[in-house]
Structure formats: C-alpha cells, structure tokens
N, C-alpha and C positions, 0 to 999 in steps of 0.2 A: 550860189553853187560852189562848194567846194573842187578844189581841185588838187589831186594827188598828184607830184610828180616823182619818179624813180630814174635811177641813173644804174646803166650797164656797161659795161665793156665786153668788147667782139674785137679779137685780134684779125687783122687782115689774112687774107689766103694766099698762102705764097707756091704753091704748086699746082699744076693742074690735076691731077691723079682725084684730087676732091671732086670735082665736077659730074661724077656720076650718079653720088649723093649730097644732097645740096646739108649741109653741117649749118650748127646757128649762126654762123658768120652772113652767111648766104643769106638767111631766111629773114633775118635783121635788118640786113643791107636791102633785099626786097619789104620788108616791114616798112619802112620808113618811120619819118616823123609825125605826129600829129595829136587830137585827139583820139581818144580811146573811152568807148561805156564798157561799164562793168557789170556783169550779170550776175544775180544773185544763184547762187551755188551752195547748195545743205548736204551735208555727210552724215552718215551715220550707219556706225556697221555695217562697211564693207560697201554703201549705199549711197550713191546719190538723185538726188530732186533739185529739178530749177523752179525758178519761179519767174520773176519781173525781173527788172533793171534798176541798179542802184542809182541814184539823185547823182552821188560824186559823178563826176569826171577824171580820167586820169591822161595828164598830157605826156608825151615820151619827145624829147628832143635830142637832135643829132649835132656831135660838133667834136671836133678833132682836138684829139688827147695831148696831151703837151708830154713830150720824150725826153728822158734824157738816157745820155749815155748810149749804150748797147739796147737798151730798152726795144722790142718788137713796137712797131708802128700799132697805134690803138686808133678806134674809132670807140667816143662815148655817147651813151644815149643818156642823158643827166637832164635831173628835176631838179624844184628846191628843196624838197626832202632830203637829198643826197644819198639817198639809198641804193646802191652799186651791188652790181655783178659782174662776176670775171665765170670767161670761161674756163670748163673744167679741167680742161686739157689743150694745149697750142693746138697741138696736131688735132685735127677732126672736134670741134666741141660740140657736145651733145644736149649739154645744158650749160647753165650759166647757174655760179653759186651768189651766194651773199657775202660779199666782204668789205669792212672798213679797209679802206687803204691808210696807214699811219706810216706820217715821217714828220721828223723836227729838223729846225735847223742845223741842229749840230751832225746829224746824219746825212752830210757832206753826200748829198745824191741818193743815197738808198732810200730804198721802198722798201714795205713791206705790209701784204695782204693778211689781215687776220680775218681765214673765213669762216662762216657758219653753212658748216655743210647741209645741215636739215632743210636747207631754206634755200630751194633754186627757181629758176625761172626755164620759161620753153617756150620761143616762138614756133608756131607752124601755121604758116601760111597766114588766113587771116585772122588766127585767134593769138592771144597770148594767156599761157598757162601760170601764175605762181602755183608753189608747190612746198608744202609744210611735211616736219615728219617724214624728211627722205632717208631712208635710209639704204636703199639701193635702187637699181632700174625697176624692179617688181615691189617696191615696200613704199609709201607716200601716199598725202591727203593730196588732191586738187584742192585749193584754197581761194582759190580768186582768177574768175574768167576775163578776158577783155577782147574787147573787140573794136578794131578802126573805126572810127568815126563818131561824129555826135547830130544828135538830134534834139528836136523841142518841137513845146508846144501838142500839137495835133501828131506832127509824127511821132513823137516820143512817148505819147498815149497811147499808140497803133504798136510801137513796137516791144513796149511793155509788157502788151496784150500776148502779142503773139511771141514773147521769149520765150516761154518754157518748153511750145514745140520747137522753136530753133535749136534750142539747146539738145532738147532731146535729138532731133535729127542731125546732129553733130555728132552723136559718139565720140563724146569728148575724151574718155578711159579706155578705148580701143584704139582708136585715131594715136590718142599722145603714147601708148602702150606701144603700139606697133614701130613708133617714129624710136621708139627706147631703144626695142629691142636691136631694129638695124643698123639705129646708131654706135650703137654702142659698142657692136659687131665689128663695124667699119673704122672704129678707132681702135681695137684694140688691134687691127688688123697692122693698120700705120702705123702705131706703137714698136709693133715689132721689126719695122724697115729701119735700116741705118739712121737711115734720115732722120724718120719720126721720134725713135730714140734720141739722136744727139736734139733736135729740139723740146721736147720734151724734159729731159734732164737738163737743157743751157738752163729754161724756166724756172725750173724747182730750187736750181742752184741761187740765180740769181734771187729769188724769193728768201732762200736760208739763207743768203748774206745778207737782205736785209733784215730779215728777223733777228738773227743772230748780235747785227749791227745797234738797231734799236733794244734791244735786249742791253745791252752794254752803256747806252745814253742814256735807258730810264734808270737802271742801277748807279751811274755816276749820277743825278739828278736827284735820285733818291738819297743818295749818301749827302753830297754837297748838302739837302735841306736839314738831316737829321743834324749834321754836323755844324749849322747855322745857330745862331744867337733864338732867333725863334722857332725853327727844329730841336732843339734844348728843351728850351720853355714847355714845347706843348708833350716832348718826352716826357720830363719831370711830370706835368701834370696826369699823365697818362697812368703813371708808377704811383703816384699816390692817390688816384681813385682806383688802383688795383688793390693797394695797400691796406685801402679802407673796408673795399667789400668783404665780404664774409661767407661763412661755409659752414654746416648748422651738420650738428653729427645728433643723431637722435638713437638711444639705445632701444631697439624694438626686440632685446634678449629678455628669457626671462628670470633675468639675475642681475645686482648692482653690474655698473660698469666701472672701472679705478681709470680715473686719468692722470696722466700728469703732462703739465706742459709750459710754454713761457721759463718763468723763473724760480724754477722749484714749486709751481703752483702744480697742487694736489686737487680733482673735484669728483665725485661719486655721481655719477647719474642712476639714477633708478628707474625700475623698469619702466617704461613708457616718457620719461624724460630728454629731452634734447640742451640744448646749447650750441651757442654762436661762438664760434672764432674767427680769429682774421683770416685773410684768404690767404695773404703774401707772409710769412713770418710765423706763425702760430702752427711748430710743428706738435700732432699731439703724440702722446704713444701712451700703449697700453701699461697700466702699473699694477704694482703686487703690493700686498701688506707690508707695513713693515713691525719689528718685532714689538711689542710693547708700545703702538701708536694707531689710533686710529683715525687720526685725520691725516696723518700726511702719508704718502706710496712712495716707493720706488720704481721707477721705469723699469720697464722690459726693453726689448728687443722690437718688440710688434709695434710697428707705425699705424696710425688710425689713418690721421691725415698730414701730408707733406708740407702744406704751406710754403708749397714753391709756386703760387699765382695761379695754380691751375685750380679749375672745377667753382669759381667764384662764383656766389650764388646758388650753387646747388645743394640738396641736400642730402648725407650720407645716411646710409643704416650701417649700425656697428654689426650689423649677420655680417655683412659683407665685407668688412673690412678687418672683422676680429679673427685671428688665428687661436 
C-alpha cells in the first residue's frame, strides 16, 4: 500500500475576533493527524462524478515548525513527500497555497516561499479538498478528496461500495463554495483593520526580503561558478557548439538569390535552393552584380541573416527576410 504524505503550514491565531468563523487554522488544528482515504473524483465540463476509493493512503502529520527570528509561530503538517502549504493570508486563511520553501546557508536566516498559486488545499471539517487550476474563489478544479481515516479488508470493500453516494451526499462544490465565499468575505474584512493590515504586510515584507535575499545568493553563486576554472570550461564548450550549429536560408523567390558573405565569398541560389551557414559568425547579406563579373557580387545594405547565435537550427525563407 502506497502511501502519500504532504506537509502544510497553518499560522497560529492570535486574536479572538476569528472565533466567529472558524479560518483553516482552526479547521487544521481540529483536523488533526492521522490517516486519510482518498476518493476517486472525475471532472469534466464544469461536471463532476465519484466513484470508489483509491488503494493509496495519505498520512498527514502534526509537529512544530522550527522559528527563527521575528518569524510568526507555525504549526506543520509534513509528509515525506515534502510537499507544503502556507496559508494565503496571516490574517483569517481561507486556503492554504503550494509552496517550496528555499533557503541556503549563505542566506544568514532568511526564508523565502516560492508559491504556486493554481494549487491550493482546504480543510473542512471532515473532508480535505486539494485544488488545481485556481484561479479565484469561483474559478478551480476539485482534484483530490480525502477523508480521515483508514480502512481494510471487508470494510474497505463496504466502503468502496458505498462511496459514490457518500460523495454525492457531500455536496462537495456547494459545501467548499459556500466555505469560499465567507471566507473570503471575512478576510477581506480583517484586511482592512489596523491590525490585519500591519500583519498582513509585516508577512509579505518579510517574504520580499527573503526573496529579494536569495535572489542576491543564487546570482553571486551563479557568477562565482561561471567565473570558476570549470564554469569556463563548460562556457567555452557551450560557445562552440553554438558556433558549430547552423541556419539553412532557402530561396523560395522566384528569381536567383545573390549572396555574399564570410570573406568575400560570393553564392547564387536559385529558385527552390537552400544552404547552410554557421549560426554564430556567418553574417550573410544580400548582393548585386557587379560590372563585367558574374560570379563574384557586391553586398548591399540588406542583411539575410545576423550570425549573432540567434535562430540556430532553424530555417529561413529569403520572402522574409529579403527587402
């Protein structure tokens, strides 16, 4: 039996004003630890159908976030998958998003959450929702149902049977709708108190110094390797398999084409004919007769192609690029 574990974060409640509506902190902290079945869940256009119960198991476990600094007091709910949520807002969270947490040593204490908004999660009561394709309170797939507890054997045969009417009599898209819309309501409400503001923005703040922080270590890290004996090496290498490749100009006019390019190298394509040049160095441009000669041209003005590394590989028509 497989088993999936996830890891979330649920900032503590520090006022009572919350207590009216209980926020996912609350719902979390009432969730608990434990197992969790997962119920098979089908979408489609605007539509969903249940079926059975997935074989996996998903374990959710509870254990106190290590703080530093200023840092608000966390509680995490962590798997070995490491796959983390933070809530979406200090004040009042309505959901929980998806985020890596990234820090290096050199980033002397800062954090910093890179999150993927499309991808949240939502306790209520005894279900938990993930959630794909978010893009606001009203826009979002249900992706994945779960429910406390596990079963086998004989029960897990019984409760298999009977999931699809569980599910249905869940109103799982009304139910999680409804919890959206109040939510949402109720935080934006906080938002706008002294209070909920200054924490609110303390959050955000402290999240842009660590972005901003780590921003600054992978750029010195990146430099220190390019600037390395074997950041060198693999540059060079890099420049001259740009060097190598090539960029195919085919004349699909219907009239010779005049090139000239390299070193005084002169060549006629005709109609339906192509040629390869280098990618990085092989500027070509378009040439004209010249008087009493007919194998070597004169350049113009008109560039075919740059041979400054761009467009390697690909292929040109001279419609396009002839003046």
């Amino acid at each position: 039996m497989k088993t999936k574990n996830y890891l979330f974060y649920a900032c503590l409640v520090f006022t009572g004003v919350l207590n009216a509506q209980e926020d996912q902190t609350a719902k979390a902290t009432k969730m608990g630890e434990g197992k969790f079945m997962s119920y098979v869940i089908n979408y489609d256009n605007g539509n969903y159908t249940y079926a059975g119960i997935n074989k996996e198991v998903w374990s959710l476990t509870v254990r106190p976030f290590h703080e530093k600094g200023n840092q608000i007091g966390t509680k995490e709910f962590e798997t070995s998958r490491e796959t983390m949520y933070y809530p979406d807002e200090d004040v009042f969270p309505v959901t929980y998003i998806n985020g890596l947490p990234t820090a290096h040593k050199a980033m002397a204490g800062y954090e910093y959450i890179n999150y993927s908004n499309d991808t949240r999660m939502v306790i209520l009561d005894e279900w938990v929702y993930f959630l794909e394709k978010y893009k606001d309170k009203d826009n979002y797939v249900i992706k994945t149902v779960l429910k406390k507890g596990e079963k086998t054997g004989l029960k897990a045969m019984k409760a298999a049977m009977g999931a699809a009417k569980e599910m249905e009599a869940a109103k799982h898209k009304e139910t999680l709708q409804k919890y959206l819309d109040e939510g949402f309501k109720k935080q934006a409400e906080l938002l706008l108190t002294p209070e909920g503001k200054q924490k609110s923005d303390l959050a955000k703040a402290k999240n842009k110094a660590g972005e901003d922080r780590w921003t600054l270590v992978v750029d010195s890290i990146n430099g220190g390797y390019w600037n390395s004996a074997e950041g060198k090496r693999v540059k060079a290498m890099n420049d001259k398999k740009s060097g190598q490749a090539k960029i195919t100009l085919v004349n699909d006019l219907s009239v010779d084409l005049l090139l000239c390019h390299g070193q005084g190298v002169s060549t006629r394509l005709k109609p339906g004919e192509k040629r390869e040049f280098n990618c990085s160095g092989d500027k070509v441009k378009k040439g004209k007769p010249r008087a009493n000669n007919t194998t070597q041209f004169d350049a113009t003005d008109v560039v075919l192609l740059t041979g400054d590394g761009s467009g390697c590989g690909n292929t040109v028509k001279a419609s396009s690029v002839n003046k």
